[in-house]
C-alpha positions as CSV (number, residue, x, y, z in Angstrom):
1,X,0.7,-36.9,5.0
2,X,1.9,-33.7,6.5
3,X,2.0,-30.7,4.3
4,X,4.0,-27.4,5.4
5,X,2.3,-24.1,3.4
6,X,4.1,-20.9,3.3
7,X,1.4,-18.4,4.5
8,X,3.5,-15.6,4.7
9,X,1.5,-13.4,2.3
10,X,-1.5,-13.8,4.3
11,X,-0.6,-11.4,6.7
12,X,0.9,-8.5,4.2
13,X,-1.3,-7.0,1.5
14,X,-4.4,-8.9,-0.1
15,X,-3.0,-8.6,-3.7
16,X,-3.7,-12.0,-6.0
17,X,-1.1,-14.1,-4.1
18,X,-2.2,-13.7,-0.9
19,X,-6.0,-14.3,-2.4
20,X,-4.5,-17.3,-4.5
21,X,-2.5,-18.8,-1.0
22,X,-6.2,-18.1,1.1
23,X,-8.6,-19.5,-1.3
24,X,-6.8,-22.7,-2.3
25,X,-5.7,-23.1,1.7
26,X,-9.4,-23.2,2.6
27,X,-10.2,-25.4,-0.2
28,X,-7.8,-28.1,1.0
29,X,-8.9,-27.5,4.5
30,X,-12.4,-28.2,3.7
31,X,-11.2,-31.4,2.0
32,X,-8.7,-32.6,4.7
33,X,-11.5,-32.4,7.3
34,X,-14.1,-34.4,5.1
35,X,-11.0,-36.5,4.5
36,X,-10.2,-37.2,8.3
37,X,-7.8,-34.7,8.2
38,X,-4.8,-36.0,5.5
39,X,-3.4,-33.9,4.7
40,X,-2.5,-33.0,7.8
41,X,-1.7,-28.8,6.9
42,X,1.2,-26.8,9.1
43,X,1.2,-23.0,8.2
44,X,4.4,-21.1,8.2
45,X,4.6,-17.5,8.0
46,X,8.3,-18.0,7.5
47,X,9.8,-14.1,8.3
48,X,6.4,-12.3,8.4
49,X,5.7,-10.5,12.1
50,X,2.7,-12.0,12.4
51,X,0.4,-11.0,15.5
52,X,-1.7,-13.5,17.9
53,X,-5.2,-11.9,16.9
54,X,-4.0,-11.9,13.0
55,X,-2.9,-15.9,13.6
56,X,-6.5,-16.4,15.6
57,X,-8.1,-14.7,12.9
58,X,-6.8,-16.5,9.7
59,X,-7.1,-20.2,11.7
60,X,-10.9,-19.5,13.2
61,X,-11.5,-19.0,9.1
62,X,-10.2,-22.3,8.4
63,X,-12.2,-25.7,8.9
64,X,-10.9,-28.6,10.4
65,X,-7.2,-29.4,12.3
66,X,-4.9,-26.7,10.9
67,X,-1.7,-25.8,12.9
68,X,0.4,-23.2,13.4
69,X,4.1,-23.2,12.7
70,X,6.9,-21.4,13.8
71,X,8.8,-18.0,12.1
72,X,11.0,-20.7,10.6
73,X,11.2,-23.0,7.5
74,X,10.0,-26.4,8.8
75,X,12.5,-29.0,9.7
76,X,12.4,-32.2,7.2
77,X,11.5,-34.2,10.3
78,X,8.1,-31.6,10.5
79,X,6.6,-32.0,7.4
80,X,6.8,-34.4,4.4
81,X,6.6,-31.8,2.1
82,X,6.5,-27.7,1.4
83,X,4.5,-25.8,-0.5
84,X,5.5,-22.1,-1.8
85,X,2.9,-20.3,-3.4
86,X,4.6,-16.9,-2.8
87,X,8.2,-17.0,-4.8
88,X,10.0,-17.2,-1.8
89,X,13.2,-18.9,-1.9
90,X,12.4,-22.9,-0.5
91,X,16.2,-23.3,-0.1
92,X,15.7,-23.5,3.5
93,X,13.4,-27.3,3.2
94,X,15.9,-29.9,2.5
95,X,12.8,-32.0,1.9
96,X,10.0,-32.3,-1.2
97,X,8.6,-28.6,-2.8
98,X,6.0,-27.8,-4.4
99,X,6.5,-24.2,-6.3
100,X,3.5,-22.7,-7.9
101,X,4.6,-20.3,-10.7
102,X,1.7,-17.6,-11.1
103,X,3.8,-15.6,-14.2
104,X,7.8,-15.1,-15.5
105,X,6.9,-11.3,-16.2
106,X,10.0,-10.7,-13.9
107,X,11.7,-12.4,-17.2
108,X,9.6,-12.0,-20.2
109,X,8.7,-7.9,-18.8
110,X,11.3,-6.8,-16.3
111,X,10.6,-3.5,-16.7
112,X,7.4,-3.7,-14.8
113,X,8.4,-5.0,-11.9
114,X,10.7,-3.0,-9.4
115,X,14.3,-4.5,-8.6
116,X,13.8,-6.5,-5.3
117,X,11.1,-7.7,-6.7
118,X,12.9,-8.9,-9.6
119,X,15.7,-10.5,-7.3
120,X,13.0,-12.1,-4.8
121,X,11.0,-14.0,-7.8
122,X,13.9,-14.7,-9.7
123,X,15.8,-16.3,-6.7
124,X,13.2,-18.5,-5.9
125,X,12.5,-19.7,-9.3
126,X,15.8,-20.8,-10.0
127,X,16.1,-22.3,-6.7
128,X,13.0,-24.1,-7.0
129,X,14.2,-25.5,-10.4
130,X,17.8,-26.1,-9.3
131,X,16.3,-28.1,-6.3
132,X,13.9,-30.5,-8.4
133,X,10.7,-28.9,-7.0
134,X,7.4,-29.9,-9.3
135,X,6.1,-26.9,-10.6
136,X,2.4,-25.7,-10.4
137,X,1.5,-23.5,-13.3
138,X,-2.0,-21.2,-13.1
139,X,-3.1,-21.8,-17.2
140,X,-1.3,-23.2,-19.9
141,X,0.1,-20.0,-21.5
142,X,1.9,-19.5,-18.0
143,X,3.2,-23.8,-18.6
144,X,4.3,-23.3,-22.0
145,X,6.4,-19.6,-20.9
146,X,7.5,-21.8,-18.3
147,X,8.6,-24.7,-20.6
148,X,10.2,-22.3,-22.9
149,X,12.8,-20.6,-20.5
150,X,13.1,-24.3,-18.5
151,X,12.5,-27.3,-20.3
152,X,10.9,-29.3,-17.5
153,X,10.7,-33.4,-17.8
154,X,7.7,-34.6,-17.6
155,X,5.2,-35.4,-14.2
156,X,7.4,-32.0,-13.2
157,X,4.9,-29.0,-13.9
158,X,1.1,-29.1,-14.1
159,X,-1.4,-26.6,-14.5
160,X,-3.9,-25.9,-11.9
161,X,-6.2,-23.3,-12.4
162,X,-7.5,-20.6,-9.8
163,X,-10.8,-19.5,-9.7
164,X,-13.3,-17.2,-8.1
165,X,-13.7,-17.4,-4.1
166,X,-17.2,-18.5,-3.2
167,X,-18.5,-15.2,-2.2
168,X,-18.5,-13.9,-5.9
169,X,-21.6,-14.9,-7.8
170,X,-24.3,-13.3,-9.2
171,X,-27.3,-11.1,-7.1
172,X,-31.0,-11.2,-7.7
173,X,-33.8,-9.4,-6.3
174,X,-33.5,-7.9,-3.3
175,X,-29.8,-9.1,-2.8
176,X,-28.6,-7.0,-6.3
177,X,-31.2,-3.7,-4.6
178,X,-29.3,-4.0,-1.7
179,X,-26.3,-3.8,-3.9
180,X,-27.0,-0.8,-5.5
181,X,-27.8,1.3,-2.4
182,X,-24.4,-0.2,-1.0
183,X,-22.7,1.3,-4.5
184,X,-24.9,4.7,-3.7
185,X,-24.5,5.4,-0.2
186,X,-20.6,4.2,-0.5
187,X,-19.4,5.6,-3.3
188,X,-22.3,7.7,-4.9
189,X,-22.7,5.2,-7.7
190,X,-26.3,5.5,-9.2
191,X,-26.6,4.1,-12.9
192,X,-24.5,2.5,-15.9
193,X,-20.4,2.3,-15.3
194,X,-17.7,0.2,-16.6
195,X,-15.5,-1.3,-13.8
196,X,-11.9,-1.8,-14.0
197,X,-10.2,-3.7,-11.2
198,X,-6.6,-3.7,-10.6
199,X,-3.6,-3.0,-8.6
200,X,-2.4,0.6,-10.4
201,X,0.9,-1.0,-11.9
202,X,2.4,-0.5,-15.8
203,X,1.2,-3.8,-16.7
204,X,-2.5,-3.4,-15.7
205,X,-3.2,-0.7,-19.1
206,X,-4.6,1.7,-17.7
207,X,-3.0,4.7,-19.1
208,X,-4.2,3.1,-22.5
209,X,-8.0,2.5,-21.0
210,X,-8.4,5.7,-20.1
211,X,-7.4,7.1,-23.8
212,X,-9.9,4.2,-25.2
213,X,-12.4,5.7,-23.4
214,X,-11.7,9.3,-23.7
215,X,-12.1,8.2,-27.2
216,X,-16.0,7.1,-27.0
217,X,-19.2,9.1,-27.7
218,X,-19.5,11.9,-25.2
219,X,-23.2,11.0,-25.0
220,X,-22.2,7.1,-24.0
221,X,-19.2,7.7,-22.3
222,X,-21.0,10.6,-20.1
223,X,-23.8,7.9,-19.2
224,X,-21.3,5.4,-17.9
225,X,-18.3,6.3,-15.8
226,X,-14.9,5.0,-16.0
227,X,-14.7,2.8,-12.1
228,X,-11.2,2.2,-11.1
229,X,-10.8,-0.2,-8.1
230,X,-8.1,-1.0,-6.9
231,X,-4.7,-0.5,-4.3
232,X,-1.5,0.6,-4.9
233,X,1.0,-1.4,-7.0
234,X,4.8,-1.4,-8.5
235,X,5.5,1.9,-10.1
236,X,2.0,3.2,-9.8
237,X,3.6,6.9,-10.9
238,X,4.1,5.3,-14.3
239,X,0.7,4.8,-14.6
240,X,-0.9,7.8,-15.5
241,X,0.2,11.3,-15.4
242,X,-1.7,14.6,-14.4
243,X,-5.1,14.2,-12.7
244,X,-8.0,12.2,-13.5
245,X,-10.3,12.9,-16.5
246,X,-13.4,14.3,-15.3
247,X,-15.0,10.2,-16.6
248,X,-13.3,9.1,-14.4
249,X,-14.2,7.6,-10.8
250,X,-11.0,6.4,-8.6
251,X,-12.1,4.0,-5.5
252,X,-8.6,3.0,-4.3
253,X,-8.9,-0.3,-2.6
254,X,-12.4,-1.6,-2.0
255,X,-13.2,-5.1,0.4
256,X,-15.0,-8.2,-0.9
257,X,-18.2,-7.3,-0.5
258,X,-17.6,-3.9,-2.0
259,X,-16.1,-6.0,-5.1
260,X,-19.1,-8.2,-5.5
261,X,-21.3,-5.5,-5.2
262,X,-19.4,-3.5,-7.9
263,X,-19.0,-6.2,-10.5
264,X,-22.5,-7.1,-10.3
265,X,-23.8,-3.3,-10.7
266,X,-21.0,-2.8,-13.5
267,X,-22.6,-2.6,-17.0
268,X,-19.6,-3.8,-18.2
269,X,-16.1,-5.2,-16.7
270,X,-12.9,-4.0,-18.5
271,X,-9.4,-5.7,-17.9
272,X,-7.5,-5.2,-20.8
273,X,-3.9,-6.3,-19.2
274,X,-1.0,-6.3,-21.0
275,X,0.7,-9.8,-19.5
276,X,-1.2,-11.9,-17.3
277,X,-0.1,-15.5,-15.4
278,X,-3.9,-16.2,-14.6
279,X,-6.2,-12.9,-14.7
280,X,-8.6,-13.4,-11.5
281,X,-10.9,-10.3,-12.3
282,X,-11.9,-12.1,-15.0
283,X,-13.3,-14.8,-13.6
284,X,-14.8,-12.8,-10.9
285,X,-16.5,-11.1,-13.2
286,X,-18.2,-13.8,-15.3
287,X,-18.9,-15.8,-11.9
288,X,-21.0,-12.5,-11.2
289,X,-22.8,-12.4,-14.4
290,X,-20.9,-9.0,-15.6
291,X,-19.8,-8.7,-19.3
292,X,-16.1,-8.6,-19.5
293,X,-14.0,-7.0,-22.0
294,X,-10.5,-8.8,-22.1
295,X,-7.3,-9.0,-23.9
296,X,-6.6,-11.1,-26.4
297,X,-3.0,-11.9,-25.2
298,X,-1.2,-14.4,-22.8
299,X,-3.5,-16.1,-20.4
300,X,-6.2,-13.8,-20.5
301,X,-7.1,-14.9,-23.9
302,X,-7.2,-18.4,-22.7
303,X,-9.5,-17.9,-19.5
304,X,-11.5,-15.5,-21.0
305,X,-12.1,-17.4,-24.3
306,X,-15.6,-16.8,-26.1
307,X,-16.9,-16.0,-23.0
308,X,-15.4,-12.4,-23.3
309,X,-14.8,-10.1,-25.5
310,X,-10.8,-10.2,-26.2
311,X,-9.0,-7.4,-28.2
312,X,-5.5,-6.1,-28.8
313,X,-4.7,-4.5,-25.2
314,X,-1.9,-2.8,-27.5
315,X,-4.5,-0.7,-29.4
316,X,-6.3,2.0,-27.6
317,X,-9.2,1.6,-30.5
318,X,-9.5,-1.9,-30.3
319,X,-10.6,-0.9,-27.1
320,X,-12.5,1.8,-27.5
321,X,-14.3,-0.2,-30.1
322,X,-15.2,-3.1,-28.1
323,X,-16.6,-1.0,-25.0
324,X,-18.6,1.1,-27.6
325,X,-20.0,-2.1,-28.7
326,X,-20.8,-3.6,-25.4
327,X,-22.4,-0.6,-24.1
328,X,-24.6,0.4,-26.8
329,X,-25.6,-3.5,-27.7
330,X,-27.7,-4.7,-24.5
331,X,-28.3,-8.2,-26.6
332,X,-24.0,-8.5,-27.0
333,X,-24.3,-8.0,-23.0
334,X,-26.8,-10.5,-22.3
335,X,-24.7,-12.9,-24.5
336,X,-21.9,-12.4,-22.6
337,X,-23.4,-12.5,-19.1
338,X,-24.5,-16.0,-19.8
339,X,-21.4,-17.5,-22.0
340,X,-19.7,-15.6,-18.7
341,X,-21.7,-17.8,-16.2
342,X,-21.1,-20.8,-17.6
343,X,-17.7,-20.2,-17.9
344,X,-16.6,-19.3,-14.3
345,X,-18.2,-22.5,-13.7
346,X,-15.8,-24.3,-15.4
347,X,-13.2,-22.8,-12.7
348,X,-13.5,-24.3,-9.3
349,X,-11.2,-24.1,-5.8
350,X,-12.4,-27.4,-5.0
351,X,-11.0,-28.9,-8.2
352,X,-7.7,-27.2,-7.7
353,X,-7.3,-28.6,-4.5
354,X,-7.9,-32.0,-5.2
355,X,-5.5,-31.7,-8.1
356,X,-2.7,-30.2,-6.0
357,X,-3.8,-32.9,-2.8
358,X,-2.9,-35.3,-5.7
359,X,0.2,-33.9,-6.4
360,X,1.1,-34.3,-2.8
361,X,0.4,-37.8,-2.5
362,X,3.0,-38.5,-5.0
363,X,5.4,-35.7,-4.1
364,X,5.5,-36.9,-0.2
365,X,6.1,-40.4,-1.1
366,X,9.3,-39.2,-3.6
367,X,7.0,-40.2,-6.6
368,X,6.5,-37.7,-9.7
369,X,2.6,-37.5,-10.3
370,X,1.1,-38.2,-13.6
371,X,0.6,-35.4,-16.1
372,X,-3.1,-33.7,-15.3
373,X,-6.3,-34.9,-17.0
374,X,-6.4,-32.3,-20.1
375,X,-10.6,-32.3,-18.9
376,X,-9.9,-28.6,-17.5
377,X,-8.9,-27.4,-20.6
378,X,-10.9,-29.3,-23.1
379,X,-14.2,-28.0,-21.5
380,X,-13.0,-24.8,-21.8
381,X,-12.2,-25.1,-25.4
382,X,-15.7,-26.8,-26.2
């Protein structure tokens, strides 16, 4: 079974996509080469400019037989089937799609996406709908917006989840010191602070996080900084106005091992997002032992579950009130820490990729798959 992947957002900026695309390519790498190699994977980087180091670079990360294809959709005779894990239009494979669907806030919230954004995700839904391509969802709430707007027959759209890369877990001993002097050196971190990680776009709240914690004690809110990490993102002058409150710490973009560092420093994690399709931080967070504070909408609500504490991302007090309560409660923080652990268990890239190498058997051959085992979400719910 040959599989064609768009990879086209692996040579632009890491934002979730391009983390999504890498971490569930290596995952079905890994497999394929304990596998013999099926599926047999073809990357296409489709209109990208994509340099010879950057192309040496991503496939020297990769295990196993992984080729590199052409500036082109593949030719039906090149692949059995394509996979488009980046919106892009799959009008140009005249053969099988798979179309993973990561959110429809370009429908459900146009107004925080800019317009050729709108046009680019929007073209290559329809398409990918109009065309018969089966559907990968990243939780259920993103399957049932999905099923609302397009009533999809069934074997057509299953829910894979995503999950944390490998390299975010929790430090001990001398692994969480050396953490801490990489926070201090770096960026002159040296105690409590509550870490919010996001692109700086409408949708992330921050505006309203900010107020929520302009709104604590002085004495708590003084001990423990407000951390924002993160890049720029879609209408990031919308997101706050003025300068920075003095609480306030502003790291831009930061690496991996910057991140891991971070969440597992952070006293508390705080992503209280408006509309999510998935919500990656927080299982980065929980993988990495950190108590998260999450909303209580979309499919935040559903990844974050008991395992985080999930309020009304609408009302700045509801989030004051639940980071005054983490931060003052060290007991509600260890409770969360281990609920958190377990829970980012529950997420794994290997799982996702033998689901979606499923979904290519039958997709290759012209058959629909079977409707996921609920297990996912049942052990979530237990």
């Amino acid at each position: 079974m040959r599989v064609g992947l768009d990879v086209s957002k692996l040579f632009g900026p890491r934002d979730g996509v391009a983390r999504y695309t890498a971490s569930l390519l290596g995952a079905i790498a890994e497999l394929a080469e304990e596998r013999g190699g099926t599926p047999s994977l073809y990357l296409y980087p489709l209109n990208a400019d994509v340099s010879a180091r950057a192309w040496k670079e991503l496939l020297a990360g990769l295990p196993g037989d992984v080729r590199r294809g052409p500036r082109r959709w593949p030719r039906r005779h090149e692949v059995d089937l394509f996979h488009v894990p980046s919106f892009s239009d799959p009008g140009g494979f005249d053969g099988p799609v798979v179309f993973t669907i990561h959110d429809l806030t370009f429908l459900t919230h146009p107004h925080f996406h800019l317009a050729e954004n709108l046009d680019h995700c929007l073209l290559g839904t329809l398409r990918a709908l109009a065309n018969g391509a089966t559907i990968l969802a990243d939780s259920h709430a993103t399957a049932e917006e999905v099923q609302r707007w397009f009533v999809l027959p069934p074997g057509r759209l299953h829910v894979v989840y995503a999950a944390a890369s490998t390299g975010f877990l929790a430090l001990r001993g001398g692994d969480l010191d050396g953490a801490r002097r990489r926070l201090a050196e770096r960026f002159g971190l040296d105690g409590n602070f509550v870490l919010a990680v996001g692109s700086f776009e409408p949708r992330k709240n921050h505006a309203r996080l900010v107020e929520a914690y302009g709104g604590l004690d002085p004495e708590m809110r003084d001990g423990a900084p407000l951390v924002l990490a993160g890049g720029g993102g879609w209408k990031r002058d919308e997101v706050f106005a003025g300068a920075w409150p003095d609480f306030v710490r502003h790291l831009g973009a930061v690496g991996e091992e910057d991140l891991v560092a971070l969440y597992n420093v952070a006293t508390v994690a705080a992503y209280p997002s408006l509309v999510e399709g998935f919500g990656l931080p927080v299982v980065e967070a929980m993988a990495c032992g950190t108590p998260v504070l999450t909303s209580n909408v979309s499919s935040l609500a559903e990844v974050g579950g008991d395992a985080a504490l999930c309020v009304d991302p609408f009302d700045a007090a509801a989030i004051r009130d639940g980071l005054a309560a983490l931060l003052g409660d060290p007991s509600l923080r260890r409770r969360y820490r281990q609920a958190g652990l377990a829970r980012a268990a529950t997420f794994s890239w290997r799982r996702a990729a033998e689901e979606v190498i499923d979904i290519y058997s039958h997709e290759a051959v012209g058959q629909r798959a079977p409707d996921l085992p609920t297990r996912v979400r049942d052990d979530l719910e237990r």
